[in-house]
C-alpha positions in Angstrom: -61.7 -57.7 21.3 -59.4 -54.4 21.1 -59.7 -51.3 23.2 -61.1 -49.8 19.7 -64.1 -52.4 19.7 -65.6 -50.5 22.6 -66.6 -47.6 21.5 -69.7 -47.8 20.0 -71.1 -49.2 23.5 -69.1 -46.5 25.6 -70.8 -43.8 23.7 -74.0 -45.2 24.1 -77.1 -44.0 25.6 -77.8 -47.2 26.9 -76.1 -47.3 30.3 -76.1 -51.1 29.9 -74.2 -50.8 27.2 -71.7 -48.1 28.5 -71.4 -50.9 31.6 -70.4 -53.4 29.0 -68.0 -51.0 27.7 -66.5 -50.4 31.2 -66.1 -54.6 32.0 -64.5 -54.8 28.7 -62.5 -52.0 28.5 -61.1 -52.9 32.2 -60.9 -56.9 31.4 -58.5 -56.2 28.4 -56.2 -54.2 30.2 -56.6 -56.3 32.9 -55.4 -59.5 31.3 -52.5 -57.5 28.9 -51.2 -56.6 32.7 -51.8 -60.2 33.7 -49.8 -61.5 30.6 -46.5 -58.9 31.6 -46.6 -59.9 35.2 -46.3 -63.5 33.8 -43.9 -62.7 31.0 -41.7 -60.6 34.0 -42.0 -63.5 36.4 -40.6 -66.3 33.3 -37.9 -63.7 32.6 -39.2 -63.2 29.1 -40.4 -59.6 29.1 -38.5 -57.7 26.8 -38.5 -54.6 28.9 -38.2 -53.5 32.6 -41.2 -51.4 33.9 -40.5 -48.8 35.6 -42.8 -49.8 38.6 -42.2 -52.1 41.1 -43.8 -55.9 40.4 -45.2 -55.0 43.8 -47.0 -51.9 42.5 -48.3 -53.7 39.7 -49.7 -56.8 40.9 -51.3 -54.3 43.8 -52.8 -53.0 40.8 -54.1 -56.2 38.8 -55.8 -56.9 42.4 -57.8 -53.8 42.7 -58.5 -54.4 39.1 -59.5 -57.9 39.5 -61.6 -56.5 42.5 -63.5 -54.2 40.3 -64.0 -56.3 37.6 -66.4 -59.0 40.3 -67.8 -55.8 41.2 -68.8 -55.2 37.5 -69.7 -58.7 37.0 -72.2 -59.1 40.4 -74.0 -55.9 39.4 -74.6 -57.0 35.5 -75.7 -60.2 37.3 -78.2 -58.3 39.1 -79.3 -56.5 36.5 -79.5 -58.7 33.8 -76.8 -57.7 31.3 -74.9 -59.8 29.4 -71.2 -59.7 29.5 -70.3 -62.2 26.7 -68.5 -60.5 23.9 
């Protein structure tokens, strides 16, 4: 699933559907950050960020962080999260 593929359920009137839009929107940038900080910590990113690794594994965290958040309350509620 791409960024794109979210659309339809972000402009939903369904707010279950706009929540599924936020888990996945903020799962696939979460693992595309995960997938640098590994690349950067192999030494096979072909780039340097501009940010600290510090920064951006602070980041990933919070993002991690919010992510269970999203997952507990779809839980809660019911929703399904598979794609």
């Amino acid at each position: 699933m791409e960024l794109k593929d979210t659309v339809d359920l972000m402009n939903s009137e369904d707010y279950n559907d706009r929540l599924k839009a936020e888990y996945f929107q903020t799962k696939i940038r979460y693992d595309k950050l995960h997938k640098m900080l590994v690349k950067r910590a192999a030494g096979t990113l072909d780039f340097e960020p501009k940010c600290s690794v510090a920064l951006l594994t602070e980041q990933k965290r919070y993002m991690g962080e919010y992510l269970r958040v999203l997952e507990t309350r779809a839980e809660i509620e019911g929703i399904d999260l598979s794609m």
